[in-house]
N, C-alpha and C positions, 0 to 999 in steps of 0.2 A: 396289270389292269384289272384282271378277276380281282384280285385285293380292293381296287377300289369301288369294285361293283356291290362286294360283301360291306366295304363300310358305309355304301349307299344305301343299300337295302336296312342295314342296322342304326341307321341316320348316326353313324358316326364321324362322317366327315368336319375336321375341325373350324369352330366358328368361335365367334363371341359373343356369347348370351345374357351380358350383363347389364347393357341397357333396356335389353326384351325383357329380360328378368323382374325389373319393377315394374312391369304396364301390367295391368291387368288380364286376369288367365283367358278372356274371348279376345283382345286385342293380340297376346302372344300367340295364342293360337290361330290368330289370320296371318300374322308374318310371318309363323312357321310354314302355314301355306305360297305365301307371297316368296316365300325364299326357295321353296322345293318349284316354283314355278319359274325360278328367273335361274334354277339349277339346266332346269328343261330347255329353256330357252339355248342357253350355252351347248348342249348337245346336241338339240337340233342345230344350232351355226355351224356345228366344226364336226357332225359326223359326215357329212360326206367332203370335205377338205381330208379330212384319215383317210377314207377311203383312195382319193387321188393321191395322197402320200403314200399308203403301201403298194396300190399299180405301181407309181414310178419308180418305187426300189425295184420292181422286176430286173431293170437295169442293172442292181449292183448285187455282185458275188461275194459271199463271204469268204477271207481269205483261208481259212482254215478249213471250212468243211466244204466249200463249193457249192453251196444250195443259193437260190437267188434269197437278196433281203428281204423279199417280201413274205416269207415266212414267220421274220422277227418283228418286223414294222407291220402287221398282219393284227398284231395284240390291239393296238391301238383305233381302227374304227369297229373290231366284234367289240373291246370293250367299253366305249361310248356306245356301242348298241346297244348292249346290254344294262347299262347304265340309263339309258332309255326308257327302258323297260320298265325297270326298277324304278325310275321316279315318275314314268304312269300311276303305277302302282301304288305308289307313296301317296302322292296324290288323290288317286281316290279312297287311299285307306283313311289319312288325315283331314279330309275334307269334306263337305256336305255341298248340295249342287249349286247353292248361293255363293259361299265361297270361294268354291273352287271357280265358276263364271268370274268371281270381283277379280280373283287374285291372276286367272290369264288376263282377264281383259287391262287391268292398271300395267302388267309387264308388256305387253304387246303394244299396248299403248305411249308406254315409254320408250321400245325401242322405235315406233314409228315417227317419233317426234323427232329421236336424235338421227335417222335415218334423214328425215324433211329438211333437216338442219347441215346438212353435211357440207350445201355449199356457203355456210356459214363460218363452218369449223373449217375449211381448208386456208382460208386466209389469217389465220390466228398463229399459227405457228406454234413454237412452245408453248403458247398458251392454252394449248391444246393437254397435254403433259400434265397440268393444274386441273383443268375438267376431269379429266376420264380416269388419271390416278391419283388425283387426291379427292375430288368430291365425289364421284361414281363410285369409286371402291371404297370411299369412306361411308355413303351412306349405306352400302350394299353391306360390308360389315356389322356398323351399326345396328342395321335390321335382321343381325344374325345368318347371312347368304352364307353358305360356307365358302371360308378364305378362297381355297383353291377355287371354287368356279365365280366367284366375285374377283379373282384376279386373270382370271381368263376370258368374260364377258367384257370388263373393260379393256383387254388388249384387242379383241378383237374388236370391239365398237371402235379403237383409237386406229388403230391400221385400215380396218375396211373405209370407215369418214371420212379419216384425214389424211390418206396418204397412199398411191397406188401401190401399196404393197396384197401379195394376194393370200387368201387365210391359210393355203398350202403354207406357207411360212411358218405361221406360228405352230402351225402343227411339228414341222420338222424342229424347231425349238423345241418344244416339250418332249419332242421322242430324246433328242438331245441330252435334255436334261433329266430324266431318266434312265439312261443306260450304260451311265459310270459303271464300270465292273466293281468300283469301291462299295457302292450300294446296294450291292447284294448282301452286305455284310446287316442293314436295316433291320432285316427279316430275322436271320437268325440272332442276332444280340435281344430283339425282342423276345424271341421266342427261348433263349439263355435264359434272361429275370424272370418269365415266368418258369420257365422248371429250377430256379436254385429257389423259386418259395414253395413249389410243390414237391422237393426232395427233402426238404426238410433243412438245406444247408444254411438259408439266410438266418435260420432259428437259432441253427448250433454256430454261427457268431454272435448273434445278437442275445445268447447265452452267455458265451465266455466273457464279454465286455461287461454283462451285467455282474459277472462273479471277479471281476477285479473294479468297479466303481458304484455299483449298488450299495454301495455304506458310505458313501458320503452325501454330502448336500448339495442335493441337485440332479445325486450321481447317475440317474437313469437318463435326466438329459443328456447328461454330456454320452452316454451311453447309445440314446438317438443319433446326434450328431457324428458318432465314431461310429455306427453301423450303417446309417447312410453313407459313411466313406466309403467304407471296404464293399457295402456291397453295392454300390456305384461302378465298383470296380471289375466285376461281373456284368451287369446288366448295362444295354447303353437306353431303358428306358425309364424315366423318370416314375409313371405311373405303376411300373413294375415294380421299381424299388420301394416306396413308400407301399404299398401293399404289402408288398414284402418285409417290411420291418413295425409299421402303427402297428397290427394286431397281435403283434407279441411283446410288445412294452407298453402297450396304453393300460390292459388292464390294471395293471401293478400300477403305472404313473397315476393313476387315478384312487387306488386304497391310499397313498401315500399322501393326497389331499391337492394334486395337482388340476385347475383346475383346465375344462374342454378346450377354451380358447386359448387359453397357452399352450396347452396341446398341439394342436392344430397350427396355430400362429409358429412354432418351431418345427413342424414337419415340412411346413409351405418355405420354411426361413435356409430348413438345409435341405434343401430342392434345386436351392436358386444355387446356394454353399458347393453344390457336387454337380455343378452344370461341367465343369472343364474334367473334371475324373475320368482319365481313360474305362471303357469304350464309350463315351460318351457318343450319342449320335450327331448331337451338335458336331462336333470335332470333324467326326466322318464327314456331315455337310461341309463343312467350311474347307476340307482338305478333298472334298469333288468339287467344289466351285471356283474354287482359286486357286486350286494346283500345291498348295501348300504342303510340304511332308507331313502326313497321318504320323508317321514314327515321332517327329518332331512335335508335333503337338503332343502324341501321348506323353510324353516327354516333359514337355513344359507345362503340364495341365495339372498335374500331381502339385506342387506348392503353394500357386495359388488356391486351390482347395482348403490346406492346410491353413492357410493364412486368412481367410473366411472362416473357419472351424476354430479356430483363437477367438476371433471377434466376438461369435456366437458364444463361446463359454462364455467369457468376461462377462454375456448380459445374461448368462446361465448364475456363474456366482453370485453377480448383484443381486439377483431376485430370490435366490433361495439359498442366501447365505443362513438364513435363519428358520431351515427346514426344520422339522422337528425329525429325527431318526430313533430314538430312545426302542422304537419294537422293532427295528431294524437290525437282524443277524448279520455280521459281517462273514464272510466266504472262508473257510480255511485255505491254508495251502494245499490240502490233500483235494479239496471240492474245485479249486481255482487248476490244477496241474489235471482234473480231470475234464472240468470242463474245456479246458486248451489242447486236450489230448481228442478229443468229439468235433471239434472245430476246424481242428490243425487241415484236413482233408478241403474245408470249404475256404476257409484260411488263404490254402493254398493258389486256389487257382485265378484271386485276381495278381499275383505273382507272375504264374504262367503267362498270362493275357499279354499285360504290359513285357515281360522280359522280350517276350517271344515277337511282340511287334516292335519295340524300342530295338534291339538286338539283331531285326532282317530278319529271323528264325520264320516265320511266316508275314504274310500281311493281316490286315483284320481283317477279311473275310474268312481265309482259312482258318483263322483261330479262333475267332467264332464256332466255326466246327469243330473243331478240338476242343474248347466250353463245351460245346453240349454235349459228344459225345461222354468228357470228363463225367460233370455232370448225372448225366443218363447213369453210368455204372459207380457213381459214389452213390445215388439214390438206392440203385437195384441191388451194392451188395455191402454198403456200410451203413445209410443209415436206414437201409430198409422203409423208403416210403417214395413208393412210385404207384400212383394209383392211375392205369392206363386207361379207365374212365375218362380222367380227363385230359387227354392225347389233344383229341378230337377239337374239342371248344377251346384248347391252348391255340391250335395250330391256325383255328378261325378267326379270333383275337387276335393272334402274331399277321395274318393275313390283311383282317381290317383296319390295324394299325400300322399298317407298313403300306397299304394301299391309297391312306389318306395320307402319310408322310409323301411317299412318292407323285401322285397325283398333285399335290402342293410345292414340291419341288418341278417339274416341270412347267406348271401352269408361271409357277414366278420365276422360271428361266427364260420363258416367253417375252413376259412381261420387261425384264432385264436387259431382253437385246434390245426391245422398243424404244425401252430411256436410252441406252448406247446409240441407235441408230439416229437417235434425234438430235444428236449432238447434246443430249445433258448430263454424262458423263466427264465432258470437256469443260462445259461449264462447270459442273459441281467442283473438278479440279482445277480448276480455278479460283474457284471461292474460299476452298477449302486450302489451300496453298498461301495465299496472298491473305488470311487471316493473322492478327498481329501477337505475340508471344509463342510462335515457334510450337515445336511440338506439346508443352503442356497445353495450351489453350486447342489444338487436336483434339489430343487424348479428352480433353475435359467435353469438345461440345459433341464427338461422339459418345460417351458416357452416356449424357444426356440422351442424342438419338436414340441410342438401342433401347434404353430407359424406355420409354413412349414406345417405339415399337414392338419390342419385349411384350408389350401390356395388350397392345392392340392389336398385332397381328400373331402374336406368338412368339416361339424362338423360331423354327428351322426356318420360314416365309422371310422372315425379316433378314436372317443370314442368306438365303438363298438370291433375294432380290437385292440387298445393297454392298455385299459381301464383294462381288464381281469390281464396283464402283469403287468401292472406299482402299480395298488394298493394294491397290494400285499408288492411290495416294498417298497411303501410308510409306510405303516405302520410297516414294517422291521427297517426301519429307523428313525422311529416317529414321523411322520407325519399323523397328522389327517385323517381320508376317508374324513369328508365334507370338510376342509380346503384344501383338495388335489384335492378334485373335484372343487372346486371356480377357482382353480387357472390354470385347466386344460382348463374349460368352456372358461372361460375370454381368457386366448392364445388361441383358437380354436377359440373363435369365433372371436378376430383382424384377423388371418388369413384368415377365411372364409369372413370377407367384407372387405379388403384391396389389392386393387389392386396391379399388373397387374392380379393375377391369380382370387384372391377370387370370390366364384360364386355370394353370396351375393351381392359383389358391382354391379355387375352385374342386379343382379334383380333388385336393385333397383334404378338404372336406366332406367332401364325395366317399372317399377312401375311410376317414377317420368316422364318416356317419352326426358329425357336428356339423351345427348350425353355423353358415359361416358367419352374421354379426358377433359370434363372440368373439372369433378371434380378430377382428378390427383392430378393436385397441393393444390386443399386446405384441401383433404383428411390427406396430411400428419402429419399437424400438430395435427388432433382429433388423428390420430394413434398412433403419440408419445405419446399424455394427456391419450389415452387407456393403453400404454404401463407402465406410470410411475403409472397411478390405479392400475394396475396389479401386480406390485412389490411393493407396497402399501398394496395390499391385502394377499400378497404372506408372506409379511414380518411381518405381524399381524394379526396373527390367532385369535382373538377376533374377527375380521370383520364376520370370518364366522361361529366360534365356540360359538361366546359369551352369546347369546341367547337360547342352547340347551337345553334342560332338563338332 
């Protein structure tokens, strides 16, 4: 919970900014107030419901050390206290006293209405379920609220309304749903991608790949594409890895006449490409939500990558089939076996990673720690670049990023059990079951969903909240857990980096310092070559199954 206090106070908590984005900078800037105010709201509903969830753990002993739970369930109302605090704060930092008056009084406002309304909402039934999650938290997004307390405001408006359930409940869901021992693994895989670009290791691969395909046409993208694999394979975060790799292949992709928005457009393209790449954190969600083998997924996550990373050359060679290379030196063998000989070390350890969890040698959490300590002493005595300057603001990043992953996984486990309790679960599998052509027309109109939700809500919120629902079905239907999960991953993540909404393209634009209109138009065509992977993958359950024990 500190984690998500720091990405509060750093207004990092994840949203989506790209219908705010075109209003004008005094209208964006009252619904950045109007969102830090309905943040506020959500913490005042539910800090003292935490509070009566950690009293009642007094009751429960933990079985290994014998202290009462309320020392661990204890995290949860200091850290909405403090989160409290912090969006006081926020608020008066980002607000003027007009504003800030408009923006409590339209929230307050709002929840008074839907308060007034409640013996309204009690005779509607599921129709209830349409209100509060799909128009409440769809306007609440829209206006930029961050996901995680736009999905926590509406469960709690939907439970306290319309249904005697009491807000202790949703609290103990979100403690729930944050305290997978799997997810501990969040923190440190974050905090892994940022130290293999500050040791110097993501460089000395995204070196040797350049010294076996920098002479041909094209050759540094497909050199992108092949260093977001490997070092995917390391980091399980996406904004890690593309930092980790634009700033040592843009400058040269740039002499050589490539222009920003292609650029860009193939950083956002193999983002989406190395969603399933063990340690992907997706993976880790989807195997704390649904019970699914972590081993098993890292497992089956590796070809379908491969087979996205095909697609992606193919519209690599279409475009610069007719590069010009003529001042372009090609690498000898002696510069190629040296550069392989500097790498072999960084090389190595997404090896480690995967053998070590596919194999039982460890889980991912422990080998996470094995990554970093690796890591740590490849930095400190091979390639000599560890600058303990930045320890510090690594370790605050790794915090504020694992504290708005988690805080968004709870809030949408909350959310989760609300649709199950309402019997819409039952119904979805039923809709979803009694649809006509069998498992393709499945696999096709989930594509679709995660597509849209990908964009809208993100990746981990979208797995977190339908993830519980849908693979249930899936295997109702018979369809694999891993090959259901590839093929969820893969549309979530085209979504999550495909503009106009996806947040990813965003960052990494963000990352690469381009504008994002440029890369619009030549994003689209990697999105199609994602899209036809995708039903590639979807259509040939060998990609993901074939490999399993």
């Amino acid at each position: 919970m500190l984690g998500s206090v720091i990405a509060f106070q750093r207004g990092e908590h994840m949203r989506m900014t790209a219908i705010v984005g075109v209003l004008s900078a005094q209208v964006r800037a009252f619904l950045d107030v109007v969102a830090a105010a309905a943040s506020l709201a959500f913490l005042l509903l539910v800090v003292w419901p935490a509070y009566e969830f950690a009293a009642d753990e007094a009751f429960v002993t933990t079985p290994a050390l014998e202290i009462i739970n309320t020392w661990r369930a204890a995290a949860l109302p200091i850290g909405i206290g403090l989160m409290l605090i912090a969006a006081a704060l926020r608020l008066c930092r980002i607000a003027n006293l007009r504003s800030l008056l408009a923006s409590l009084a339209i929230v307050a406002g709002l929840i008074l209405a839907f308060v007034l309304l409640a013996p309204v909402f009690k005779p509607l039934g599921n129709l209830n379920l349409l209100i509060f999650f799909v128009f409440v938290v769809g306007a609440m997004v829209f206006a930029a609220v961050p996901i995680a307390f736009a999905f926590g405001l509406a469960t709690v408006g939907y439970l306290t309304l319309t249904t005697s359930t009491p807000d202790v409940v949703m609290i103990g869901r979100m403690d729930e749903g944050m305290s997978h021992l799997i997810l501990l693994a969040v923190p440190l895989f974050v905090f892994l991608g940022l130290l293999i670009e500050m040791t110097g290791m993501a460089r000395a691969m995204v070196g040797f790949l350049a010294s076996l395909l920098g002479h041909v046409r094209g050759g540094l993208h497909y050199v992108l594409v092949g260093a977001m694999y490997l070092v995917s394979g390391i980091s399980g975060s996406k904004a890690a890895d593309m930092a980790a790799v634009a700033p040592v292949l843009f400058p040269e992709m740039r002499q050589r006449g490539a222009k920003p928005g292609d650029l860009v457009a193939l950083l956002a393209a193999t983002g989406a490409q190395t969603e399933t790449i063990p340690p992907s954190l997706v993976l880790i969600t989807i195997g704390s939500v649904t019970g699914v083998s972590i081993s098993a997924l890292f497992t089956g996550g590796l070809l379908p990558g491969v087979v996205l990373a095909v697609m992606l050359g193919a519209i690599v060679w279409w475009r610069y089939r007719r590069e010009d290379l003529s001042h372009v030196k090609r690498a000898t063998g002696r510069e190629i076996g040296r550069a392989f000989v500097i790498a072999l070390p960084a090389i190595a350890l997404p090896f480690v990673i995967r053998t070590a969890v596919v194999e039982g040698v460890a889980t991912a959490t422990e080998v996470s720690t094995i990554g970093i300590l690796y890591s740590a002493c490849a930095g400190l005595l091979i390639y000599r670049q560890f600058d303990w300057r930045r320890i510090y603001p690594m370790l605050v990043e790794t915090a504020s990023l694992s504290g708005a992953i988690l805080l968004i996984i709870g809030a949408a486990t909350g959310m989760a059990w609300a649709l199950t309790q309402s019997g819409f679960s039952a119904s979805l599998a039923k809709f979803m079951t009694s649809l006509p052509g069998g498992v393709p027309v499945f696999l096709a109109v989930t594509i679709v969903t995660f597509v849209i939700l990908g964009s809208v809500l993100e990746g981990i919120p979208a797995i977190v909240l339908f993830g519980p629902l849908l693979f249930p079905i899936a295997r109702q239907v018979g369809v694999h857990d891993v090959h259901y999960a590839m093929v969820v991953v893969l549309a979530m993540g085209i979504g999550l980096f495909a503009p106009p909404f996806g947040v990813g393209y965003y960052a990494a634009c963000a990352i690469s310092r381009i504008n994002p209109d440029d890369g619009m138009r030549p994003i689209v065509g990697y999105m199609i070559a994602l899209l036809i992977g995708t039903l590639i993958v979807a259509a040939v359950p060998w990609l993901s199954i074939g490999f399993l024990k």
